[in-house]
Each structure stands twice: as structure tokens, then as C-alpha cells.
C-alpha positions in Angstrom: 73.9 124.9 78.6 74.1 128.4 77.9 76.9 129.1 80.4 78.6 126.0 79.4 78.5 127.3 75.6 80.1 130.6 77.0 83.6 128.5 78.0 84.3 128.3 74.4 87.8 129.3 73.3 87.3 131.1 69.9 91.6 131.3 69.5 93.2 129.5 66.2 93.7 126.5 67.3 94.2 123.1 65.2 90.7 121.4 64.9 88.1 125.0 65.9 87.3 126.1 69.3 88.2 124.1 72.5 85.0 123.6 74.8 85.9 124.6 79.1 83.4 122.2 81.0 82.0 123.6 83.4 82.8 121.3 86.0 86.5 122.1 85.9 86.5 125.4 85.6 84.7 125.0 89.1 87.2 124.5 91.6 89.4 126.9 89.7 87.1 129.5 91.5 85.7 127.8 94.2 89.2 127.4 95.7 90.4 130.5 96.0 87.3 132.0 97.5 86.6 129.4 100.0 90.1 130.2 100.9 89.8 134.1 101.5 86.8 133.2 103.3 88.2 130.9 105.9 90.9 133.8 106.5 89.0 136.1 108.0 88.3 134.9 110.9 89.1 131.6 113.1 85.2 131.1 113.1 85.3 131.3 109.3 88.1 128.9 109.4 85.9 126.3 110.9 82.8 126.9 109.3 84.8 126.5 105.9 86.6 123.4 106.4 83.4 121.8 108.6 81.0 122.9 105.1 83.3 121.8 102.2 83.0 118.1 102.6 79.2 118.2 102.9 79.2 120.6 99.8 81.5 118.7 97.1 79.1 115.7 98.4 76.2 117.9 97.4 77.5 118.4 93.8 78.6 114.9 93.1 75.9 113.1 94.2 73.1 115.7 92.5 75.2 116.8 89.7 78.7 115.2 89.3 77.8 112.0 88.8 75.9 112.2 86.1 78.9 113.1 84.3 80.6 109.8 82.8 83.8 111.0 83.5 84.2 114.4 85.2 87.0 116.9 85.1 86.0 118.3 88.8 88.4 116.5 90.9 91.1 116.0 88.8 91.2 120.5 88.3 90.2 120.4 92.1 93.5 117.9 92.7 95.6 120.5 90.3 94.4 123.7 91.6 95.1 122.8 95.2 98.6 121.7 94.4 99.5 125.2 92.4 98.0 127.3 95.4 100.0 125.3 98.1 103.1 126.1 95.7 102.2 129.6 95.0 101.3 130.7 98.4 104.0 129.2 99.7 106.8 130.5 97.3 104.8 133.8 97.2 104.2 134.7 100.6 105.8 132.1 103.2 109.6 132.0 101.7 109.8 135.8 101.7 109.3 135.9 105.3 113.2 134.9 105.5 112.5 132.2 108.0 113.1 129.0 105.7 116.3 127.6 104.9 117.3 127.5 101.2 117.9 123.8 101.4 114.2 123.6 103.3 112.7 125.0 100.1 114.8 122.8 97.9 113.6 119.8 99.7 109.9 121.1 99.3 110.0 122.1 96.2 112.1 118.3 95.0 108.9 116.5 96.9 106.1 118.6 94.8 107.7 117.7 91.5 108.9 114.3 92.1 105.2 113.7 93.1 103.6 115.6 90.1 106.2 113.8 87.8 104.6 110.8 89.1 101.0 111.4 89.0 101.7 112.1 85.3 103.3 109.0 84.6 100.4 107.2 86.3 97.9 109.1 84.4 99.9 109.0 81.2 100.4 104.8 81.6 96.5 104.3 81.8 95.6 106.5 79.2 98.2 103.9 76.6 96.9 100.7 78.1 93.2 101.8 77.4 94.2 103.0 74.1 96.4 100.5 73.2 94.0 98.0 74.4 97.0 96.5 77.0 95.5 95.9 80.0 93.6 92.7 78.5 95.5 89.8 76.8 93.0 89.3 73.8 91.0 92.3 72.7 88.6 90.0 70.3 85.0 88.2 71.1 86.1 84.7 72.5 89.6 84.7 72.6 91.7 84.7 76.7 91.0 81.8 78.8 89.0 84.0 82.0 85.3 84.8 82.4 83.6 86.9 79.6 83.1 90.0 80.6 79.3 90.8 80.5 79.8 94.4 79.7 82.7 94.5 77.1 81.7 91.1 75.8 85.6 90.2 75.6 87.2 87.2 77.6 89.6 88.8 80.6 92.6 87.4 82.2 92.2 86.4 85.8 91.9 89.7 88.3 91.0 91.8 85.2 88.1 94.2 86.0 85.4 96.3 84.3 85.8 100.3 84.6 82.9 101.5 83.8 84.5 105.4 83.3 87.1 103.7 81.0 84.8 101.3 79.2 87.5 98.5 79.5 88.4 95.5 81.4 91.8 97.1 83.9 94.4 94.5 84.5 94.7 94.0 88.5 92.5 97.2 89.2 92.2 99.2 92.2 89.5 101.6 91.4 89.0 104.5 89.3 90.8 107.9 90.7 88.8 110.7 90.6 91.4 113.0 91.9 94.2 111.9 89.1 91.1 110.8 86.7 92.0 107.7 85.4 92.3 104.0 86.1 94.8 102.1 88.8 96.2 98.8 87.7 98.5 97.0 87.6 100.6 98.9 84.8 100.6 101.9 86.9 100.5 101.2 90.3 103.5 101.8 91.4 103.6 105.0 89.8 100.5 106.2 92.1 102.3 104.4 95.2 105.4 106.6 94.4 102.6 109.7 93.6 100.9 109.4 96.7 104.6 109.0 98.9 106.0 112.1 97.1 102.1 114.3 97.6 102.4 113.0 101.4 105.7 114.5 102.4 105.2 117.5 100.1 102.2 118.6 102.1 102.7 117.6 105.3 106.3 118.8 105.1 105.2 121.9 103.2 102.7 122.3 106.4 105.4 122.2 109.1 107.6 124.6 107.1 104.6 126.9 106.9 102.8 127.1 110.3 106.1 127.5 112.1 106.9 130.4 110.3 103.6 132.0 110.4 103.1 130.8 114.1 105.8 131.1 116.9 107.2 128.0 117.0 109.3 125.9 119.4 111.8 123.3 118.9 110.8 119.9 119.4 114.0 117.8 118.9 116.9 119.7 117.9 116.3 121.6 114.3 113.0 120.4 113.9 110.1 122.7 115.3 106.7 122.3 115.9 104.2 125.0 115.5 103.1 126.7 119.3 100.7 129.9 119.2 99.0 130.7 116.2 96.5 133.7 118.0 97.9 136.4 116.0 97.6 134.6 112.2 94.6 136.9 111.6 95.6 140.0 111.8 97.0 140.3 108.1 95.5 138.7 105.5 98.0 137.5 104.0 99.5 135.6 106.6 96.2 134.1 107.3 96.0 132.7 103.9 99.3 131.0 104.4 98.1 129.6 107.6 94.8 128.5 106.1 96.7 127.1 103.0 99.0 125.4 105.8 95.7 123.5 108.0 94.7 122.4 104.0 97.7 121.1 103.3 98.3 119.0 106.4 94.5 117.6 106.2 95.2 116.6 103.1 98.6 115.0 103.7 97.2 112.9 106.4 94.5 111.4 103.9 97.4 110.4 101.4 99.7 109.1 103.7 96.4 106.9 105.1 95.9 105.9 101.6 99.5 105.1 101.2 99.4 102.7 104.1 96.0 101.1 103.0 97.8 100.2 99.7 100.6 98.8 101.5 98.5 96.9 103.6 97.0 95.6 100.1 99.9 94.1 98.6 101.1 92.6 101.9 97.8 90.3 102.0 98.5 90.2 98.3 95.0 91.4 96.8 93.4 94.9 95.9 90.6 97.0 97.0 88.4 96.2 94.6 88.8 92.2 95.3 88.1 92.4 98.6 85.2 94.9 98.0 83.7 92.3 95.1 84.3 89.4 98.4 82.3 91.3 100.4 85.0 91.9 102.9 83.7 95.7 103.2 82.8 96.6 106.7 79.4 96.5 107.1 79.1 100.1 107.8 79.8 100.8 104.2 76.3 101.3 103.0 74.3 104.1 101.7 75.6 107.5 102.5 78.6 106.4 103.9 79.5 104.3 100.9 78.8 107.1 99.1 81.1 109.6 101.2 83.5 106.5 101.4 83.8 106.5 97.2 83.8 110.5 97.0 86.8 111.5 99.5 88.8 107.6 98.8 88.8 108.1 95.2 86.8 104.7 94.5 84.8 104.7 91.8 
């Protein structure tokens, strides 16, 4: 509490001091370092990206969670995006080996998905506040089920959030990484968030190792990264390629998740129907649920 009172912003600003959880300021840092670290060294490389997912586990499930509704993976989600760009721009571009209109693709992808992780952030935040996502806000009143924690009467497919205190229209799950809730008001939005985030890194990864790598061409302009031996010798260069293994890691997870949705609103339900059916695989119990909800965004 002590350290938490220190992240107090003493400027003039309307209403006193702003209070810094702790929790975001975490990745701010954490970040970063981890990535230094992992440049030393290919050794480092792997010990880095083989400890990380066992330590964010280590923090949500003895300290994040008791946190109602954390600001960890949301600065976590922001931070990595801003170092992909600034490393990139920074370092990689300068190199002279992308094409203008390469970069102008990139950089259309990053904002076009950032645009629309807003949107879907800015869309759940007015239908909680505005009380939307439920067709009767008063004791009694809507013809569904009463909702035993809200105490209101919910439409059909209307679920309880219990980080957003409210019944959620056609919910998914609560996103940790965008930190709010996925209905249907804003689903589309995130489908169009995670399609732009997918390219953006993935694409951003291809553009990246092949410059820092020596590359060869795969079909006609589009290369494919070859020997990356010599990435540690400057630093520099082995934070772009370490920024450039993050990236692609982290593409492949979205694009899965893209696809899952898809898959979703072809059999014409969501993910948290067919996990209230049951229709889980059975291997989603105990610290693999848990793992499941961290790194899937399910809450």
C-alpha cells in the first residue's frame, strides 16, 4: 500500500491527484526488460519466452485476481502494441530495406486495428452505463429468467458479467486484454480488432525478420526469413528480432481466436453458451481452465 500510495500524481488536475495502480504500471516495466533480457543471447531468448507464460500465471492466479477488475492486461495489451510500433519505426525501417508502401501498409493495419479495439471498448463502456444491453433495467419487468445476481429480468442469451456487474446482451466473455465486455453491441468491432491486430503482427513479423535475417524469396516479392545466426551480435538488432518472434506468437494466437469466433457464428451460438452446455472439452479443468481463461481472454 505504501508503494501503491507512491503512484500518486500530485499535478493540477480537475477533481485532486490521479491514483497509478500498481498493476498497470507493471508491464510498463516488465516489458521492456524481459525484452533486453531475451536479446542477449539465443539461450536467453528461450528461457524468456518458455518463463513468461508460467510467470503472468503466477501473478494472476496469487495476485491478479483478486483485483475485480484489473488494469494489468489491458497496459500489458497497450504496451506491447507501442513497442512493436516503436522498435519497428525506430530501428527496423532505418535499415533501408522496407518499401515505403510496406510501411504504409503496416502502419494502416496497427491503426485500423487500434481504431477498433477502441470502438469495442468505447461501445461496452455506453451499454453498461447506459444500462443497454438489457431490455428492462427495473425489478420484474422483461419476459426471461431473473437474474439471481442483478435481481433484474434478462432477455433471452443475456448473461451476468460479474467484472461489469451487469447482465451483457449475447456475451462472449469478459476481455482481459481490451478490459471490458463482448456482446453483442460490440462484437463486430472486436472481430474487425482482432483481423486488423492479426495482420499487423504477423505482417509486421515478416517485414522485420527478413530484414534483420537474410532472407530468401519464397514466391516472387514475398520473402521468407532464412539464417538468423548473426541477430546477436548488436543489440539492437536483436531487439528487433526478439520484438519480431513476439509479434508473430502473438499474431498466431489472434488469428486462432479470429477463426474460433468465426467458427461461433457459423454454428450460431457463443463461447460462453456452449461453455454454460457443458460442451467444454473435458480437459478444461483445474489448471488448465485456469491457463485456458488467462491467455483466451475468458473471464
Amino acid at each position: 500500500m505504501i508503494v501503491w500510495e507512491r503512484f500518486r500524481n500530485h499535478c493540477a488536475w480537475n477533481g485532486g491527484a490521479k491514483q497509478i495502480s500498481v498493476d498497470a504500471v507493471i508491464p510498463i516495466f516488465m516489458i521492456p526488460i524481459l525484452t533486453v533480457i531475451a536479446a542477449q543471447s539465443l539461450l536467453c531468448t528461450a528461457a524468456i519466452f518458455l518463463i513468461t507464460p508460467p510467470l503472468i500465471y503466477y501473478l494472476h492466479h496469487n495476485f491478479l485476481r483478486f483485483i475485480l477488475r484489473t488494469k494489468f492486461f489491458f497496459m500489458w495489451t497497450v504496451t506491447s502494441v507501442l513497442m512493436m510500433m516503436l522498435v519497428f519505426e525506430w530501428s527496423v525501417v532505418p535499415l533501408l530495406e522496407i518499401l515505403p508502401e510496406e510501411n504504409l501498409v503496416f502502419i494502416v493495419c496497427v491503426f485500423s486495428g487500434l481504431a477498433c479495439g477502441y470502438k469495442t471498448r468505447t461501445l461496452a463502456d455506453q451499454f453498461i452505463q447506459d444500462g443497454n444491453y438489457i431490455q428492462g433495467l427495473e425489478l420484474g419487468e422483461g419476459s426471461g429468467e431473473l437474474c439471481p445476481s442483478c435481481r433484474r429480468r434478462t432477455p433471452p442469451k443475456a448473461f451476468h458479467c460479474r467484472v461489469c456487474q451487469t447482465c451483457i446482451l449475447g456475451r462472449e466473455y469478459h476481455c482481459k486484454w481490451l478490459d471490458c465486455c463482448i456482446g453483442v453491441s460490440n462484437l463486430r468491432w472486436y472481430l474487425a480488432c482482432l483481423f486488423f491486430s492479426a495482420i499487423a503482427f504477423i505482417y509486421g513479423s515478416n517485414l522485420t525478420m527478413t530484414t534483420v535475417c537474410h532472407p530468401f524469396i519464397l514466391i516472387g516479392t514475398v520473402l521468407l526469413p532464412d539464417d538468423c545466426s548473426d541477430v546477436y551480435q548488436e543489440i539492437d538488432i536483436a531487439v528487433c528480432f526478439i520484438s519480431s518472434i513476439y509479434s508473430l506468437l502473438v499474431g498466431l494466437v489472434i488469428t486462432c481466436y479470429l477463426f474460433y469466433h468465426l467458427w461461433l457464428i457459423y454454428l450460431g451460438t457463443t463461447s460462453n453458451e456452449r461453455r454454460n452446455l457443458g460442451m467444454e472439452s473435458r480437459c478444461d479443468d483445474g489448471m488448465l481452465k485456469s491457463v485456458s481463461r488467462l491467455f483466451c481472454c475468458k473471464i
